[in-house]
Each structure stands twice: as C-alpha cells, then as structure tokens.
VEXGU-827437 format. One record per residue: x, y, z of N, C-alpha, C in turn; residue in one letter. Coordinates in steps of 0.1 Angstrom, whole numbers, plus 5000, padded with zeros to 4 digits. Layout:
N
XYZXYZXYZA
...
% end
This chain:
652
087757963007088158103011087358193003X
086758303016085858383003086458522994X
086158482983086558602972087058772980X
088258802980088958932980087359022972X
086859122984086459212979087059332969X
086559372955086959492946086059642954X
087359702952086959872959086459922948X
085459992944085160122936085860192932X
086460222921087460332918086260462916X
087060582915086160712921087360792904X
086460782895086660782883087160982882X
086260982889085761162887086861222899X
087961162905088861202913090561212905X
089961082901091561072891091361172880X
090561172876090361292861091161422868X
090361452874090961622886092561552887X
092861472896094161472895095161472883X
094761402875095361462861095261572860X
094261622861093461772852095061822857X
094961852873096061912880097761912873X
097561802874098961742870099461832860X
098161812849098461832833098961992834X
097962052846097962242843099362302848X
099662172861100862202866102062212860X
102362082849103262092837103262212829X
101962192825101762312814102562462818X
102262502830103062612834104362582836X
104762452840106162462843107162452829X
106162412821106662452804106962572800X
105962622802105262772801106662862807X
106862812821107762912825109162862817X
109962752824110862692811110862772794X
110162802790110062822776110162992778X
109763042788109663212788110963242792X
112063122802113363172805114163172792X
113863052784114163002773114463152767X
113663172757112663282752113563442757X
113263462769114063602776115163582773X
116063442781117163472773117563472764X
116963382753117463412739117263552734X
116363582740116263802735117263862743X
117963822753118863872757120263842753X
119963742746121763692739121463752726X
120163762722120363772707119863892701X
118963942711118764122708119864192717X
119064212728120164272739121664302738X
121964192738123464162738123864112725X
123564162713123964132705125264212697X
125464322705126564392694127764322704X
127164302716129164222725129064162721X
128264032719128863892714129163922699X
128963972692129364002677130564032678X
130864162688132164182690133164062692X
132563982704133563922706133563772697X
132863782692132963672681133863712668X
133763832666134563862656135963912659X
136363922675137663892681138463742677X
137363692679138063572674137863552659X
137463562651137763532639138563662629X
138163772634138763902628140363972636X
141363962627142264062635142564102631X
143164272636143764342626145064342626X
145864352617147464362617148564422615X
149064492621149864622615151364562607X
151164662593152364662585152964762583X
154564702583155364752584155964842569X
155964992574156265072560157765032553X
157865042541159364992537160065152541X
161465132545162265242546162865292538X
162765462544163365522528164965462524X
165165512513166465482503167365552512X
168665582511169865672510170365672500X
170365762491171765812479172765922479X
173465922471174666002477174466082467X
174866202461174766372456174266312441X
175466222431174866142417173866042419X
173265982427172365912429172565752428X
173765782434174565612439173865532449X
173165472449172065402464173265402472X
172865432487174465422495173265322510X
172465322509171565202516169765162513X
170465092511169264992504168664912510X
166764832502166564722512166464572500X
166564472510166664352502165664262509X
164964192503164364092508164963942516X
164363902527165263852538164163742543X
164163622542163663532551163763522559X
163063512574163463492585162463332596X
163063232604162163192609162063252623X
160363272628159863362636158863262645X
158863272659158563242668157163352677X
156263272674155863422682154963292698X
156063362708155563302721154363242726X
153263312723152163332729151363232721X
151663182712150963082703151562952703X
152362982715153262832711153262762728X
152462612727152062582742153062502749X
154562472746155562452755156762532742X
157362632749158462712740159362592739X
160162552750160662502753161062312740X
159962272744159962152731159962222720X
159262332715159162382704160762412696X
161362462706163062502704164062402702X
163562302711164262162712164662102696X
162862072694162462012681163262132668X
162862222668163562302661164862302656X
165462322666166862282669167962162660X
166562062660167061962657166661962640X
165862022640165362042626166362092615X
166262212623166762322615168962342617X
168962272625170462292630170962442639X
169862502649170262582651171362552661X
172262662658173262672666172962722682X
174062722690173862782702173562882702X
173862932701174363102697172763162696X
172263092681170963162678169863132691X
169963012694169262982706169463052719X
170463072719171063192732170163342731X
170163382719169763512707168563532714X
167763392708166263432710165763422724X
166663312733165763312747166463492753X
167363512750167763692751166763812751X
166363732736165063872730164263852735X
163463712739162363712746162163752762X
162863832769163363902781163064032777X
162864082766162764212761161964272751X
161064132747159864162741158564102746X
157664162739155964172745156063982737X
154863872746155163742741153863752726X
153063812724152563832714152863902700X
154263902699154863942689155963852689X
156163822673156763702668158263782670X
158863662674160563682680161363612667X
162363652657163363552650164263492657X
164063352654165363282660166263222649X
165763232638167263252626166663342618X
167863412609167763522598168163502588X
168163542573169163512565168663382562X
167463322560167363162557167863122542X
168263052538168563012530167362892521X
167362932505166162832502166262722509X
167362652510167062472514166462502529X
166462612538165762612549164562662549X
164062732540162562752534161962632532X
162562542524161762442520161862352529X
162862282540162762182550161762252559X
161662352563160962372573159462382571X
159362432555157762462548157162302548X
157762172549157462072546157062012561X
157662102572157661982584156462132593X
156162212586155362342594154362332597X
153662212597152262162604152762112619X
153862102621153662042635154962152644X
154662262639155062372643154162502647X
153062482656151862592656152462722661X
152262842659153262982663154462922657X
154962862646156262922642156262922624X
156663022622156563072605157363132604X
157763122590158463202578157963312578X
158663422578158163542574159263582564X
159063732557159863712544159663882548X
160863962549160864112547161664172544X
161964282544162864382539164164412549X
165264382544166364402555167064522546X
167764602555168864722553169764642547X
170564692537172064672531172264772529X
174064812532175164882532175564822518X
175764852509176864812493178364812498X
178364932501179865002506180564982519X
179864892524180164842541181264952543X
182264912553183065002561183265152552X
183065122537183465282537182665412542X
181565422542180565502547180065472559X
180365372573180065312582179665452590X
180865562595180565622602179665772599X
179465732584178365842581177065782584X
177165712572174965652577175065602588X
175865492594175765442609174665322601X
173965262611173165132607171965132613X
171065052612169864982619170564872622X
169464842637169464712644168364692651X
167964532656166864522661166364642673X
165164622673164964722682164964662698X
165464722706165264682719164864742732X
164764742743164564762753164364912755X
165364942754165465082754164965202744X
164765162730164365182717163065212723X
162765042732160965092731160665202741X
161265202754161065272759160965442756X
161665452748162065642734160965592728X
160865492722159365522714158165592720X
158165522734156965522742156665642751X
158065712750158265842756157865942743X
158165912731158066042724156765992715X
155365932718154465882713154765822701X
155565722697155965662685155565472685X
155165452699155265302698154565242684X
153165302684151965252680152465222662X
153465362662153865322645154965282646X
155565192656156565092651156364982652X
154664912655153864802657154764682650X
154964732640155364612631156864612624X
157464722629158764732627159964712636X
160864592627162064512638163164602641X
163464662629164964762628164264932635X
165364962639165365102642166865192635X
167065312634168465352632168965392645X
170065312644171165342657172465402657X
172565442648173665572642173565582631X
174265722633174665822617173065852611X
173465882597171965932593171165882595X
170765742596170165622600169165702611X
170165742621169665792635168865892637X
169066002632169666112630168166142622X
168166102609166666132599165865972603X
165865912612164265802616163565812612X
163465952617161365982615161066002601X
162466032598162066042575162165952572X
163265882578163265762568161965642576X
161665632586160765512584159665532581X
158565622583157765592578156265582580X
154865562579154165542591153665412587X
153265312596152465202598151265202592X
150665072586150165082581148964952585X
147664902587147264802589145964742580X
146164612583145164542574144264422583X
142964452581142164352590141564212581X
141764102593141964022584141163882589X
140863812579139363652590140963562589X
140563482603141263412608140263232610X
140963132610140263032614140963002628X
140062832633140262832646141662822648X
142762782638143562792642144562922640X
144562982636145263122637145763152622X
145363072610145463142599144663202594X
145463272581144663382577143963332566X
142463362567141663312556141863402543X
141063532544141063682534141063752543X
141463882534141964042537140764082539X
139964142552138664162553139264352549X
140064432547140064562543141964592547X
142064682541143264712542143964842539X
145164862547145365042547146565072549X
147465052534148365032531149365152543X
150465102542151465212550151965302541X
152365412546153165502541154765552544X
155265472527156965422530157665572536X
158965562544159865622545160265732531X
160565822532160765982521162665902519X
162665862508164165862503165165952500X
165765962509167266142511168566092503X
168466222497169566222494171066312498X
172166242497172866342510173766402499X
174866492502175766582501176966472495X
176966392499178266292499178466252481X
179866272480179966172466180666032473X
180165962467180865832473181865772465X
181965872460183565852447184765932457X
184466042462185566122468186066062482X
184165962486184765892500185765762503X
185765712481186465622482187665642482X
188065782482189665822479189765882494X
189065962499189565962514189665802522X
188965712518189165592528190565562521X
191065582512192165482501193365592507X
193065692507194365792513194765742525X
193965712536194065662548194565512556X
194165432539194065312547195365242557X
194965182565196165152574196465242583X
196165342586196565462595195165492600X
195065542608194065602621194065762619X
192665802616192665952611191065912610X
191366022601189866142594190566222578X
189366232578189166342564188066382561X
187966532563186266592561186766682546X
185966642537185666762527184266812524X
184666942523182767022522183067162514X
182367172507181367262499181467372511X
182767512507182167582517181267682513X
181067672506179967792501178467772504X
178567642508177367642517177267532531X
178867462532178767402545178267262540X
178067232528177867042525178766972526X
178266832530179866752531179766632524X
180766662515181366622503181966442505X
182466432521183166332521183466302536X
183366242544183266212556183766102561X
185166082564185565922566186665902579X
185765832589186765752599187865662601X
188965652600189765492597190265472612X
190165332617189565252609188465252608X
187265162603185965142599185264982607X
184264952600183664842603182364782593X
182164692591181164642580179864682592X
178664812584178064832590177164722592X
176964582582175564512575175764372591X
177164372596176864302610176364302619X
175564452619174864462631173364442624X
173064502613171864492612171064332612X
171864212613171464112614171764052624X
172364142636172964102646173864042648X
174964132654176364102655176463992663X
177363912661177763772677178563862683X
178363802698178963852704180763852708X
180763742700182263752694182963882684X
182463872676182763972666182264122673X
181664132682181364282689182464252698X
182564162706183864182713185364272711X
185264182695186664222691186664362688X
185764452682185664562680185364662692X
184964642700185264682713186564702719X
187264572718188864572725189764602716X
189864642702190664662694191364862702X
192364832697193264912705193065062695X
192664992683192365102670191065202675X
190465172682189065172684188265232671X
187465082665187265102648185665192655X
185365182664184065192666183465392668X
184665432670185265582674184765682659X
183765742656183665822646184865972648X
186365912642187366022646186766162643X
186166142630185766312620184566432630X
183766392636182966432647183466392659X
183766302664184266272678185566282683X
186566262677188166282677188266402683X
188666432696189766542701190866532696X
191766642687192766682693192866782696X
194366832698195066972698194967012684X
194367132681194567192666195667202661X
196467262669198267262665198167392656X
199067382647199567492639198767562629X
197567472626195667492620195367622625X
195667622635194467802641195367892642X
196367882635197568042634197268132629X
195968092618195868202604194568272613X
193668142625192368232634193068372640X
194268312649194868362660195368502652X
196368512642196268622633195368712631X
193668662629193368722625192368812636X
192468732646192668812660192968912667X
194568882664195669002665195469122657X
195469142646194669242639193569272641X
192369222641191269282650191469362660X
192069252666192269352683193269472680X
194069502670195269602672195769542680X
196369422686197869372689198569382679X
198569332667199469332657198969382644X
199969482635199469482624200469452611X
199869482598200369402589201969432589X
202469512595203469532596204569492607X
203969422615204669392629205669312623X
206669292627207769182630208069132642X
208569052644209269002658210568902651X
211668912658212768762659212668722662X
212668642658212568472662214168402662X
214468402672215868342672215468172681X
214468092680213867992685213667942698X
213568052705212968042721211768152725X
211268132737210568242743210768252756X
210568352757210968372770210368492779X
209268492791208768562797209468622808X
209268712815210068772821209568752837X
210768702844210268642860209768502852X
210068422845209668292843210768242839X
211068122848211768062842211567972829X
210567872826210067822814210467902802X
211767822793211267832779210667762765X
210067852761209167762753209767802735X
209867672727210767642719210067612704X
210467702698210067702680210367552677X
209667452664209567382661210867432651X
212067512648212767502640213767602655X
214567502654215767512663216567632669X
216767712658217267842655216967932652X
215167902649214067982645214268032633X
212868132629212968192612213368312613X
214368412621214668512618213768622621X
213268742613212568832613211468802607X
210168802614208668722609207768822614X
207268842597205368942599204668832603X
203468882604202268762604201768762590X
202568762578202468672567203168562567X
204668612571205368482572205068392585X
204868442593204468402609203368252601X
202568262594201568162589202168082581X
202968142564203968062558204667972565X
205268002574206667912576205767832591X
205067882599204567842609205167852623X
205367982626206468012632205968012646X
206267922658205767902669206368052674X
207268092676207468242685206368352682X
206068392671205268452663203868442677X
203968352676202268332682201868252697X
203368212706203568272716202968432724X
203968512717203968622721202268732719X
201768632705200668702700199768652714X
199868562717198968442726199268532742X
200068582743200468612760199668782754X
200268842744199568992740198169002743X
197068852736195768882734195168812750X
195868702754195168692769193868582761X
194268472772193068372771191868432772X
190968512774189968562775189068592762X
190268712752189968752741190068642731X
191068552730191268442721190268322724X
189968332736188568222738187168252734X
186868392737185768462730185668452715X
187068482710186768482695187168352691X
187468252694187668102684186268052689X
185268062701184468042701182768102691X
183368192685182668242672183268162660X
184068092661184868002649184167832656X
183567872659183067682663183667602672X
184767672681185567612686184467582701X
184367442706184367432723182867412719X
182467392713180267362708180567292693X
179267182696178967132681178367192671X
179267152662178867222645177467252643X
176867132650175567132645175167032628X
175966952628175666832613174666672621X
174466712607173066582612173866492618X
174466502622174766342632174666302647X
174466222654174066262666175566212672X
176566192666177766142672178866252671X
178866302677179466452675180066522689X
180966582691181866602706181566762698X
181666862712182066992712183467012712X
184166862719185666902721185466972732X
186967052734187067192743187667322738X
187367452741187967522739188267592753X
189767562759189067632773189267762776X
189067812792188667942796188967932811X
189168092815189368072828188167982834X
186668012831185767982838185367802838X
186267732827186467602822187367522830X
188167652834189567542839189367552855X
188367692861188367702875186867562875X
185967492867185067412868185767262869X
186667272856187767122859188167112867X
189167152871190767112881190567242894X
189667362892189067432908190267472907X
191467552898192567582900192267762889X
193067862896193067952883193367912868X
193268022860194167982846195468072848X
196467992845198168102848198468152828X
199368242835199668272819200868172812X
200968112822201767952816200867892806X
199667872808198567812805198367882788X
198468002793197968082777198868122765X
200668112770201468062758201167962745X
201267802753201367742741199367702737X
198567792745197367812732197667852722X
198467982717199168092707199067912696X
199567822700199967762688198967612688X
198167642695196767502696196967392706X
197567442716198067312723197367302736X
197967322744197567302763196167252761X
195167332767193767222769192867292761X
193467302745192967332738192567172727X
191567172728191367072710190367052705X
189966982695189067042689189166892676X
187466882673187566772656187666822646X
187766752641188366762623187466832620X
186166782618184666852611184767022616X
185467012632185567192634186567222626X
187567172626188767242617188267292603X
187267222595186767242584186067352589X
184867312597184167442597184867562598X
185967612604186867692610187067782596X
187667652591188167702578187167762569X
186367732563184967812556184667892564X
184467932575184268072579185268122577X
186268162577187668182573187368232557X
187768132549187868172534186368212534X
185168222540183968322533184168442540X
184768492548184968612554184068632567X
183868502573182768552583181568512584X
180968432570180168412568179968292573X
178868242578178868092587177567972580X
177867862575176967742569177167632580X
175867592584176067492594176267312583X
177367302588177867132576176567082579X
176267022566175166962562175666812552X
175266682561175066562552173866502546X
172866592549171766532538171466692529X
171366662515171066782507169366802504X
168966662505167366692501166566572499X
165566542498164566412498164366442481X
164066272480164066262462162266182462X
161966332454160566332447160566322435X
159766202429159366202419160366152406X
161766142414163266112405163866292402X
163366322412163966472410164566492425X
165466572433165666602444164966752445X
164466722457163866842464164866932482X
165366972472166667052480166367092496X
166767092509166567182516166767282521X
166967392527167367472526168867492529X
169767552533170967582539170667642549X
171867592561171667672574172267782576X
171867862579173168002577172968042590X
174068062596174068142613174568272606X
174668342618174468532619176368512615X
176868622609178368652606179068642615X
180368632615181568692622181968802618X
181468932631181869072629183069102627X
184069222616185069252619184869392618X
186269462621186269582620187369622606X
187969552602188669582588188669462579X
188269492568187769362561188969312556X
190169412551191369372549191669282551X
191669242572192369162576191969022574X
190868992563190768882560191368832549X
191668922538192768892532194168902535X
194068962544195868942548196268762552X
194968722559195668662566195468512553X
193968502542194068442530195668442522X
195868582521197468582512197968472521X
198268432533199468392542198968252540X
197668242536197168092536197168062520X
197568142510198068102496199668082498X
200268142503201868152503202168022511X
201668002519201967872527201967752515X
201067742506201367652499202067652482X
202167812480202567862470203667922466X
204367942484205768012478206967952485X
207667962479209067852482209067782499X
209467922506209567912520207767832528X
207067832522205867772525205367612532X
205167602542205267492549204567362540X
203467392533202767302521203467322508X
204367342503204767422494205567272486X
206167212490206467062485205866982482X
204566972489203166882492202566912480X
202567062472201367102464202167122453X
203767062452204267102443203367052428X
203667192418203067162401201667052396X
201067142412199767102411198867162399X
198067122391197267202383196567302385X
196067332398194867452405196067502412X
194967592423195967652428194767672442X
196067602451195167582464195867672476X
195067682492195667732496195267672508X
196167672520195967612537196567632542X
196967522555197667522567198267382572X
199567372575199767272583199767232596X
200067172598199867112617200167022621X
200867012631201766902639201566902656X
200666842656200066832676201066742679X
201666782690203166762700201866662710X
202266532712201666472721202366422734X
203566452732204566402742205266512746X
205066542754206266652765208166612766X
208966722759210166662766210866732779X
211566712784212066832797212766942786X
213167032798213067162792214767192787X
215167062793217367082788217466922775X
216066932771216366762766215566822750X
215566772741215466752725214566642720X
213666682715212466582709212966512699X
213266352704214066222692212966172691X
212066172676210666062671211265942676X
212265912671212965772669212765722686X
213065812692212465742707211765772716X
210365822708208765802715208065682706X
207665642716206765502717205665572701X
205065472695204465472679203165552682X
202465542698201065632700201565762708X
202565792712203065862717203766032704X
203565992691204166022676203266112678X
203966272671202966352668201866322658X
200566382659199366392650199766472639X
199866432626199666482613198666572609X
198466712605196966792603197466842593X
196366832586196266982576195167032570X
195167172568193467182566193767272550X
192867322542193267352528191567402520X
192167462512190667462504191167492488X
190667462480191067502463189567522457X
189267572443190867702442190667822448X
192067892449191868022457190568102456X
190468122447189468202443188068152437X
186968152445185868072441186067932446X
186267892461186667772466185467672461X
186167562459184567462458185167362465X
186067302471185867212483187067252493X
186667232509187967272515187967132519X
189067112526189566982535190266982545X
189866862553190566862568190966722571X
192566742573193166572572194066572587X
193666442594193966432607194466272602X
195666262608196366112607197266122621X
196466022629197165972643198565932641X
199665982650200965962653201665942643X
201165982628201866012618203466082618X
203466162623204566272624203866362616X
205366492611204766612608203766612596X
203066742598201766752588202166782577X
203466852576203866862558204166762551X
204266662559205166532550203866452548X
202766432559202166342561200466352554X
199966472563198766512560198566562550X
199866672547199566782530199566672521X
200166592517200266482506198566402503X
198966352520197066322517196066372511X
196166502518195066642509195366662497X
196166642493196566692481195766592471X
196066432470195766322465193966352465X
193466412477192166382476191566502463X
192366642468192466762458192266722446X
193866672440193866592424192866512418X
191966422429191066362426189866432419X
189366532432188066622432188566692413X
189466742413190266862404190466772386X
190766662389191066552375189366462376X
188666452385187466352380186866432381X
186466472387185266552392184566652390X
185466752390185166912384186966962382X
187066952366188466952364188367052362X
187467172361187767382355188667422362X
188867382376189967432384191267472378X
191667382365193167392356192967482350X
192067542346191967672339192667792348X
192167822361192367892371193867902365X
194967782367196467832368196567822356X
196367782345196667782329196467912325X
196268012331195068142322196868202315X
196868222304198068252296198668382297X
197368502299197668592301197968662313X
197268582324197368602339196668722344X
196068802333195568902342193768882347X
193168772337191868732337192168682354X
192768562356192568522368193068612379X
194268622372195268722386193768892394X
193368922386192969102387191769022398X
191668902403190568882409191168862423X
192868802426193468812437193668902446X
194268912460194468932468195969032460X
196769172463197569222453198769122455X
199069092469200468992465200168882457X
199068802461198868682454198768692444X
197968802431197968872419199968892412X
200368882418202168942416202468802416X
202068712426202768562425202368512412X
201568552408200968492394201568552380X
201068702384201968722368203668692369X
204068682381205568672377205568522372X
204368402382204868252373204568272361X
203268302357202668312344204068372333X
205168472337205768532326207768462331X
207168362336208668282335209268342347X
208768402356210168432368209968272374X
% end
C-alpha cells in the first residue's frame, strides 16, 4: 500500500490567523477593562457621595434622647413629683423576624403574665413597628440578670433602663398634679397637629391631667440626639457625636403639702372638696378631692381591673369635686346677693323685713319656706347674712329680677371658668332667661327666680368658684385669677411669675362692701351667728358663711325628716370663710356631699384646716385677738366690728 501523501502546511496563513485572533482579544480586553474602568469611575467618583450615604445608613444612626422631666415642688420645696430610675424589657418589632416565637419564648423565660402579653400585642396596634414597645416594667434585679444571661438569643429585645414619674404623696395631691401615662393614639395624633411629634421621638410618658397636663411643654422638655456606628447586627459600637437634650424647667407651685395633708385628713371618709388660697393674690394654698386615687397606677399602666373598679365606684374617685363638682351654692351667695341689693337701691342698710317663716307672692299659690320654722323675726341685711335668713332673700331675689342678679354674679365668676391651671375645670351654671329659653325652649317664670335669692333652682356652681367669689368679695372688687403654679426654680432660687389680675368689680358706694364684710364677721363672731359655735374661742378672728344645698324637694303641706331621705339624697354641707379679718391671708371653701347642715358639718371642717394654717404655719394671726388694749387692732375695723372688740377686749 502506497504511503498517505503529507499536505504543505501554509505557515504564513496560520501566523495572520493568530495575528487576528490575538488583535481580536486584545480589544475585547481592551473593551472589558474600559467597562471595568467607567464603571468603577462611576461607583467610585461619580456616585460616590450616595453610596457613602448609604453605606453609612447602615453603619451610622442617629438616635433621639429623651429630655428628663422637670421636678414639681410645692411653695417650701417638698418634691411633690419626681423621677426614679426604672428598668424596662423592650421589644422593638421591626428587628424581630417572627414576633410571635419571640413572645412565646419570652414568656416562658421571663414568666410573663397574660395581662402583660395582652398590653403589648395592644400597644403594638398603636405604635410605629420601629420603635421599641415594653412588654414588662418595673423589672426587678433577678429579671435584669436572667434575661442579661439568655439576651443573645433574643435579637430586637433589650433592657432599657429610664426615668419613670413618682407621686411620694399618691392620692393626696392626685387631683392637683394629675399624672403621666404612656403615650398613645391620640397623644400622637395632638402632637402631630400642634408640630410636637419630632420632640417626643424618644419620649414614652406624656401628662394626662392636672399640672402634669396643663404645664407639658415646661415640664418636658426638648429632645435631644446622638449619632452613633452600629455593626452588622444592630449594636452600638461608639458615639460618633452627640447633642445632649434640654431637661424639662422644674415649677414650683403655690401648694403647701402640709395644709393638703389636713384638708385630705378633715375629709377622709366623706365625699367633698376643700380649696384654700391666698386671696391677696388668688394662690392656691391647698386643693383636695375625696375621694382620691394612687396617681403612680397609671403611670406604669393601670390593669384593667383596677381601672374598672374606679370607673364603677359609686364614689366616683375619678371626679376632680374642687374644679368639676356642681352644686347649688346655697346660703354662700347671700352676702353677693346683698351686696347687689345695695348697689341696685333695692335695699338699704336700713331695710328690715319679717320674717315670720313663709313667702308668699301674690296670685301664687306656692309657698316658699325659711330653713327656721317660725322664722327670725325682724331682719336687716346684717342679720339677713348672720342668721341666714331664707325670707330675707326671697323677696330680695323677686325685687332684683333674674336678669340683674345674673349680670352681677356673673362678674363674681359665677356660670365661666376661673381660669386655674388646670384643664379639668366646669363653668358650672349660672342661669338666665337666655340659658333656660336654650335648655328646656321654655320662658324663665318668676317661680324660677325666688329660690335663686338663696342659691338654689338652676343655679350651681364649684367650690374653686365659691373661693374665688369670696376674694373678690373680702378685696372689694378686686379680681386674681387662682393660680397653682407660683414660679419655675432657677438656680435653687424660685423665679416667681407674675399674678393674673382681671379689671375690678365696679361699685357705686364703697360702704356697701363693708356692710356686707361686718355681716360676714358677725356670722361667725356674734352669738346669733350661724358659724358662731363652729369658731368658738378660736385664737384669730375669722369671718364667713354657711350653707346647706336642699337636694331633695318636699310637697308643699309636708316637712323635711333627714331621718327619711335616702344617705345621697342628704343635704350638701358648705362653707366658705377667710381669716384674719383684717389683712386676710387664706380664705377657704368646704363642700361635704350629703353631710347635712353647713354649721355643724363644713364650719368645723374649716375651722380645723384654719387652726392648722394659724398654729403651724403662720401663727401672728393670735396677736390680731390678743392685742390687750384693743384699740391697735380694733381702729383698723369696720365701726361695728371695732365695738365687737373693745367690748370682748374689756370683759363684756
């Protein structure tokens, strides 16, 4: 077989096709390396401040802190709310990749109860999932340290450690400061309406009554933030800069919390109020609701057991009586109505009327009946106030016509709020023809405007008015809007603020403000005096009014037996007062539900709080009635009240 012929290879063909090959690569390198190349100038010049940005998203965050809240003290500088340090464990949603097991396991860790488990799946319906939610409070060390030991296999859930509100005084001051509580739903939505969200980033508590409420924006504070390097897993490496907050301004209020412990201690057990204030400029000295409530339950969140009960309690502890409480004034506004009647020339210092213990209008059948049987005989409007003489002020009441007596108790505070820091506060009513045709679309009859003369029909009014009432009254006209905060504390000094003064109450004889003063000294100073038992061989020398709001109607041929009206059905106990006569430095206003009458019930009360203020407090008051010669004190009185004195002073 003959030999397979070899072909020629063509040496100078294959070189070119490399050649090709090689140049074809080369560029396809070439280009490769220029996309290379561009894009790296575009990730790393170009685009270099976004990706920085967002690279330092993830390793940088910034975090807002929470300012501490200001203090509350009371006038001597008694802390009356304070903050304490508070462990909490905290959940924050968005970091946590089944909630659900996380809770389970927890649960089982930590022993949470139902309740708190109920809590938190609650809150998380009402908060954003990137902000850490508590599902226990109040931890206790041994729960610091079980949980600090097992907290690697807990990603999104930590300890956090902050500042909680305490009450010292629980229920006694409840309805003054009122409290904080978590913030919620609604909270946020006011924040977000009145540009506030951004500075409560990091704050859980808000105030939800009383001062609390009322001074927020002083007492919290502004927000404060600190940026900070994070690793891949969400802790914090170092403080990359920081910008501290600026705490809450610490106020100090008007309140002694010595006087509030004797108004709560006069009351306990009974359902009332007691306001005392500084009328010389409208401060309030003492402010107390009964019953009360431990305010420090809500701020850690009340169960909804224990809110239950205070809700359905028949007492209603929840009711701030001192600002919110309607009643009938009662026998309290005899000395306004008086001084009415003189203004107007209906009556003057000289009027009398008998009082043989009925009234009687003419073409009316209705008679309307003195609280003393037989009545007092022949009554000025000195005694008309002394003894408390319902005929007296009937007749004054039908003379002056709802119109003029609603005009002028409405320059007395009556039917509008006082205007005191609190946001829990009623106007009450004072009514009017134009009040009563808006209610019930019916005229006003002059049936209607008899028993106003003595505070009753759809007349009432709170205790905090009755105070006010009264300092306009003993200043002659002059008007201080009640004030519970006195001033913010700089430096360990108080920085006072100003006093509110509204425009006077005009009169046309200045007299008639002492006339109707003497009748509010004699009521407690002279035999016949409806306080006059109450204030017996007191050391000062005080002066007021009593009052007994009629809550039950009897027919008109039948006789009011206490013994047989039901215990809420019992007249309201009142009495309002101020000491000492001259140069007052506290008045007071005592309201005790279905007490019975105000001389037995309420004057005693006032009185006890009086002896307090007068023996701890500021005892000069004894000098007032001690003065030996009687003419230093007396030449400063009213001329009868000046005669009441030198005659005790010289043994009559």
């Amino acid at each position: 077989m003959a030999p397979k012929r070899q072909t020629i290879r063509d040496h100078s063909a294959e070189a070119n096709l490399v050649a090709r090959r090689t140049v074809v690569s080369i560029i396809f390198v070439c280009i490769l390396m220029s996309v290379i190349i561009v894009n790296l100038y575009q990730l790393q010049v170009r685009q270099y401040e976004d990706y920085q940005t967002r690279s330092n998203g993830n390793r940088i965050k910034v975090l807002p802190v929470a300012p501490n809240r200001g203090l509350i003290y009371d006038r001597n500088g008694e802390i009356l709310a304070e903050n304490k340090p508070v462990f909490s464990l905290e959940v924050t949603p968005e970091e946590v990749d089944n909630l659900d097991d996380t809770i389970q396991q927890l649960s089982v860790l930590m022993s949470l109860t139902d309740s708190e488990i109920k809590e938190f799946k609650s809150g998380l319906k009402r908060q954003r999932r990137f902000k850490p939610l508590s599902i226990r409070q109040q931890l206790s060390h041994e729960d610091v340290a079980l949980f600090s030991a097992k907290q690697h296999q807990f990603p999104g859930v930590s300890i956090e450690a902050r500042l909680s509100r305490n009450y010292p005084f629980k229920d006694t001051l409840t309805h003054t400061l009122g409290y904080v509580a978590r913030i919620n739903k609604k909270d946020l939505a006011n924040l977000e309406e009145n540009d506030q969200l951004a500075n409560y980033a990091a704050t859980h508590d808000i105030g939800k009554q009383g001062v609390e409420k009322f001074h927020e924006r002083t007492l919290h504070g502004v927000v404060g933030y600190q940026q900070v390097e994070v690793n891949n897993q969400g802790r914090i490496i170092r403080v990359l800069s920081f910008e501290p907050p600026l705490p809450g301004k610490d106020i100090v209020l008007n309140i002694d919390i010595n006087m509030q412990k004797k108004a709560q201690e006069v009351l306990a057990g009974r359902r009332g109020s007691v306001v005392v204030t500084d009328p010389n400029d409208g401060s309030v000295l003492a402010l107390y609701s009964s019953p009360s409530y431990d305010p420090n339950l809500f701020v850690h969140g009340i169960s909804q057991k224990e809110y239950g009960k205070l809700l359905a309690s028949k007492n209603s502890p929840l009711l701030n009586r001192a600002t919110q409480g309607r009643y009938p004034p009662a026998s309290t506004i005899k000395p306004l109505l008086a001084l009415v009647g003189l203004e107007e020339g209906v009556i003057d210092e000289a009027t009398e009327i008998r009082d043989r213990g009925t009234y009687r209008l003419k073409n009316v059948d209705h008679v309307w009946r003195d609280w003393k049987k037989y009545g007092h005989g022949m009554v000025d409007v000195t005694k008309s106030i002394e003894v408390s003489c319902d005929i007296f002020y009937y007749d004054l009441a039908f003379k002056l016509g709802i119109d003029r007596i609603s005009d002028s108790m409405q320059l007395f505070g009556f039917g509008r709020r006082t205007g005191i820091d609190l946001m829990e506060e009623s106007g009450a009513n004072m009514p009017s023809r134009g009040w009563k045709r808006a209610r019930f679309n019916e005229p006003w009859y002059i049936g209607d405007t008899i028993p106003v003369g003595i505070g009753q029909s759809y007349w009432n009014a709170t205790p905090l008015q009755l105070a006010q009432s009264l300092n306009f009254l003993i200043n002659k006209g002059q008007r201080h809007t009640p004030r519970l905060i006195k001033g913010y504390m700089v430096e360990g000094a108080v920085n006072k603020l100003p006093i509110e003064i509204q425009s006077p109450i005009p009169v046309v004889d200045e007299h008639n403000w002492d006339i109707v003063l003497d009748a509010l000294y004699g009521t407690v100073n002279r035999d016949h005096g409806t306080a006059h038992t109450a204030f017996r061989n007191t050391d000062y020398i005080s002066a007021g009014k009593t009052g007994t709001a009629q809550l039950f109607s009897v027919a008109q041929d039948a006789e009011y037996e206490e013994e047989n009206v039901s215990a809420r059905l019992k007249d309201n106990a009142m009495y309002i007062g101020y000491a000492p006569f001259v140069d007052p430095e506290i008045s007071i206003s005592v309201v005790i539900e279905n007490a019975g009458g105000g001389s037995s019930n309420a004057a005693p009360a006032a009185r006890i709080v009086m002896d307090y203020y007068f023996s701890e407090i500021k005892p000069k008051g004894i000098a007032l009635k001690t003065n030996q010669d009687g003419s230093a004190g007396a030449t400063q009185y009213p001329p009868k009240v000046a005669a009441t004195i030198m005659t005790e002073t010289n043994g009559g």
